[in-house]
C-alpha positions in Angstrom: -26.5 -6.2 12.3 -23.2 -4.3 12.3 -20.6 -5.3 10.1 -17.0 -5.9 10.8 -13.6 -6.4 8.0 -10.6 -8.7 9.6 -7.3 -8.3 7.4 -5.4 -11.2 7.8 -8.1 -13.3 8.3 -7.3 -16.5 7.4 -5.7 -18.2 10.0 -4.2 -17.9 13.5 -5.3 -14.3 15.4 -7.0 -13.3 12.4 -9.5 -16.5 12.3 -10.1 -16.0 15.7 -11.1 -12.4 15.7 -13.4 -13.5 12.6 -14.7 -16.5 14.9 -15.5 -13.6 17.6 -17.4 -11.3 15.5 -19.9 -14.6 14.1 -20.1 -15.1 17.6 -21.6 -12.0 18.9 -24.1 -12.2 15.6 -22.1 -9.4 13.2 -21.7 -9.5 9.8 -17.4 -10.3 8.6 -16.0 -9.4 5.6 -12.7 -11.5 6.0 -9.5 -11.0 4.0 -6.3 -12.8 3.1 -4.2 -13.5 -0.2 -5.9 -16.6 -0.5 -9.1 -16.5 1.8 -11.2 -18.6 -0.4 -8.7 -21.5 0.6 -8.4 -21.3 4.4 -8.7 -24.3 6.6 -9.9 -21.9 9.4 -12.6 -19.5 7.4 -15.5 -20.4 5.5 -18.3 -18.4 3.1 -21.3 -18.3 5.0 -24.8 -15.8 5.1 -22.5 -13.6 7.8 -18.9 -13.8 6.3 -18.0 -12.8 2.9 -14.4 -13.8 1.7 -12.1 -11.7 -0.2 -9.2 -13.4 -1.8 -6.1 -10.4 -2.3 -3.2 -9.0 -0.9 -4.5 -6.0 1.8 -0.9 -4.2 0.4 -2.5 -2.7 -2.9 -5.8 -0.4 -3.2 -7.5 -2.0 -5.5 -7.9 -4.9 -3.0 -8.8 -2.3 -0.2 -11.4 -1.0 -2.3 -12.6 -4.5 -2.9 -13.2 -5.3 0.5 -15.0 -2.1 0.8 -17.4 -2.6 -1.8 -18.0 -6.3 -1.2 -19.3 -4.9 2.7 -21.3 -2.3 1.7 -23.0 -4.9 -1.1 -23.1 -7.9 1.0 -24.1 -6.0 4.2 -24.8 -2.5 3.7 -22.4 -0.8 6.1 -18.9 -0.6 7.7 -18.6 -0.5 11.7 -15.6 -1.7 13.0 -12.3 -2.3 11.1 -9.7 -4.8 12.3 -6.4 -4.7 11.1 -4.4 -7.7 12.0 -2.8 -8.2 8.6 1.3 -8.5 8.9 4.1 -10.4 8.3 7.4 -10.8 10.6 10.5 -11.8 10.1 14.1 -11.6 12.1 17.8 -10.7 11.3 20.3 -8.7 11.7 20.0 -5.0 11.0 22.5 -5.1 8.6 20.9 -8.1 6.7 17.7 -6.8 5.9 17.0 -6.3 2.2 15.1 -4.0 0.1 13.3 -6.7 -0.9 12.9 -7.2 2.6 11.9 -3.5 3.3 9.6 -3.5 0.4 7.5 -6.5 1.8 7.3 -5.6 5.0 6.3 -2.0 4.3 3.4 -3.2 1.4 1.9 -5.3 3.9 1.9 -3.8 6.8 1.8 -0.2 6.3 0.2 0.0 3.1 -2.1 -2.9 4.0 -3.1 -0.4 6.7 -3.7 2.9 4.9 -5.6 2.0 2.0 -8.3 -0.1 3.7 -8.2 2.4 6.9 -8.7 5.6 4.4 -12.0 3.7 2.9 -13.3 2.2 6.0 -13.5 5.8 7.8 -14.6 7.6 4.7 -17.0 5.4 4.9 -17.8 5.9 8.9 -18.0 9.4 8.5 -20.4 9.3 5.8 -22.6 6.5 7.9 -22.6 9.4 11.0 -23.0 6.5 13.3 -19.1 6.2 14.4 -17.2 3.4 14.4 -14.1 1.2 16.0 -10.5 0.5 14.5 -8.4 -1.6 16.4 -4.8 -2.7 14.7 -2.6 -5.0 15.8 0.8 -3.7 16.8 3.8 -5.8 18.8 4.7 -5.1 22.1 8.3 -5.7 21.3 8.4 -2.1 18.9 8.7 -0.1 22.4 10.1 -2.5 24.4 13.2 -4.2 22.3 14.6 -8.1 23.6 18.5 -8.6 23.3 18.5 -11.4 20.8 15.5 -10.9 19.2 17.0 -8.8 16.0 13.4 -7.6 14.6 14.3 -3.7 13.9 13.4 -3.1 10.5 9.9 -4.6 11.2 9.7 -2.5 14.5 9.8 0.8 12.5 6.5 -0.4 10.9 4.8 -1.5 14.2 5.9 1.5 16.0 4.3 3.7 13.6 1.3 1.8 13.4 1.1 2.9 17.0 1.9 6.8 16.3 -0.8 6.4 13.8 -3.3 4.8 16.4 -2.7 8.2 18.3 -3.1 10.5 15.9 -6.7 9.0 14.0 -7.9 8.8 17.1 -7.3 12.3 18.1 -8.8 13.0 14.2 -11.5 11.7 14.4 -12.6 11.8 18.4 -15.6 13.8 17.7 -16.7 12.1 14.9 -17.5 9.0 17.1 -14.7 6.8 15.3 -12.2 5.3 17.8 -9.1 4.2 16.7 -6.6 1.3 19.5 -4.2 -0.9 19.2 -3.6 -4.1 20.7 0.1 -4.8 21.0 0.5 -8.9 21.3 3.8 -10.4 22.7 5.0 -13.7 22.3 1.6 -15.4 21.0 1.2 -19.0 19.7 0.0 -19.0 15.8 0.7 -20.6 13.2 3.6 -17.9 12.8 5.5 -19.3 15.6 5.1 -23.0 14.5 8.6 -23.6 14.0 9.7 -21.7 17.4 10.9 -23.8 20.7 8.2 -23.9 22.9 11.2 -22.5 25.8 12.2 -19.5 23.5 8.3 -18.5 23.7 7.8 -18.7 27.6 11.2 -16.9 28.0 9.5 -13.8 26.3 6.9 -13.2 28.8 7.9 -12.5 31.8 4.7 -14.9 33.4 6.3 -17.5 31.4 2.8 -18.0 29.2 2.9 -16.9 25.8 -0.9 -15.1 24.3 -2.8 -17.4 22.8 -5.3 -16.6 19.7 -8.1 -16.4 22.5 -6.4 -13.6 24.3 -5.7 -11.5 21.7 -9.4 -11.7 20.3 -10.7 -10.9 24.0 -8.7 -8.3 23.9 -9.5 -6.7 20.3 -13.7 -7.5 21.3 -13.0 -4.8 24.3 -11.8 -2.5 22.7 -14.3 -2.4 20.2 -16.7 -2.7 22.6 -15.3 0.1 25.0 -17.1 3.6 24.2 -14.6 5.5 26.0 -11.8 4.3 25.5 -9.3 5.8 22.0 -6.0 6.3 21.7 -4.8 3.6 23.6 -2.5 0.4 23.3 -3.4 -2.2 25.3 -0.6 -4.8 25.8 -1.3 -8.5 25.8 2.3 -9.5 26.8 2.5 -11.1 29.8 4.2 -8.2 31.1 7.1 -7.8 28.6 6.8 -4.1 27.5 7.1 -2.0 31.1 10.1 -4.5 32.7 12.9 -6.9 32.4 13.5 -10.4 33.5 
């Protein structure tokens, strides 16, 4: 059985990429602050649960070593870990800055670093797929989320770049780029500012975004890439 770590795993897009990978019989080691308490996750003989924030090494290295214990090896590394938030440029913190940068680019170095050391040494290859936002190359008037962007967009860059890295190692490196996507996240948002992100009118759901991460981890030619799941919002306007 391969083995697959989720970041951000506790609810919403996360769950359900954890949900997808029990379903086509791997082994998940599943990770949030608070894991061990999710509504949506549960221990089982296929997932493992790791309770820390994906921000700091020593959690990385965690996750890591509970894998390789639990399951013996490392195959495909999701990292859907992130956190959002919208204002003004000029009212973003450093607070703010510092948050958004532990979580989601620290929380995708460290475990990324340990999870390809780790291919490389298995020799068998291996799939990374991050999730980015559609809305870092393709900005909305009204939707003030530019401090965040510099993050996603660089998650992107770094999509490109790994997976030019490592190409002939056999360790393929994408990016799914979700628009306007009902989780938990977007609880609190009129149902009417979500359709009037997507140009079909349909926000993602959990289900599309998982689909769309299982294909790429599935697709043995295919590196490099973003593949949008936006109804159409990052090549257009409307």
């Amino acid at each position: 059985m391969k083995t697959a770590i989720v970041t951000g795993a506790s609810q919403g897009i996360g769950a359900g990429i954890v949900k997808g990978f029990v379903g086509r019989g791997f082994n998940v080691v599943a990770n949030s602050r608070k894991i061990t308490q999710s509504k949506e996750v549960a221990a089982s003989d296929q997932v493992a649960l790791v309770d820390g924030h994906i921000g700091e090494p020593a959690t990385a290295a965690k996750i890591v070593e509970t894998a390789l214990a639990r399951f013996k090896s490392i195959d495909v590394l999701i990292n859907n870990a992130g956190i959002f938030f919208a204002k003004a440029f000029t009212d973003y913190t450093a607070d703010d800055f510092k948050s958004l940068v532990s979580t989601n680019l620290e929380g995708f170095l460290w475990i990324t670093q340990l999870a390809i050391k780790q291919m490389l040494g298995q020799k068998s290859g291996g799939s990374i797929v991050t999730i980015t936002a559609a809305l870092a190359t393709n900005p909305i008037r009204g939707v003030t989320a530019s401090v965040p962007m510099i993050m996603k967009g660089g998650l992107e860059t770094i999509t490109r770049h790994l997976a030019m890295e490592y190409a002939k190692d056999g360790i393929r490196v994408n990016a799914v780029a979700p628009g306007a996507t009902y989780t938990p996240l977007h609880k609190n948002t009129p149902k009417d500012a979500m359709e009037d992100q997507s140009p079909m009118g349909r926000p993602s759901t959990v289900k599309d975004i998982t689909d769309a991460v299982m294909y790429l981890m599935d697709a043995p030619a295919v590196t490099g890439d973003t593949l949008y799941v936006d109804g159409g919002a990052h090549f257009g306007r409307w």
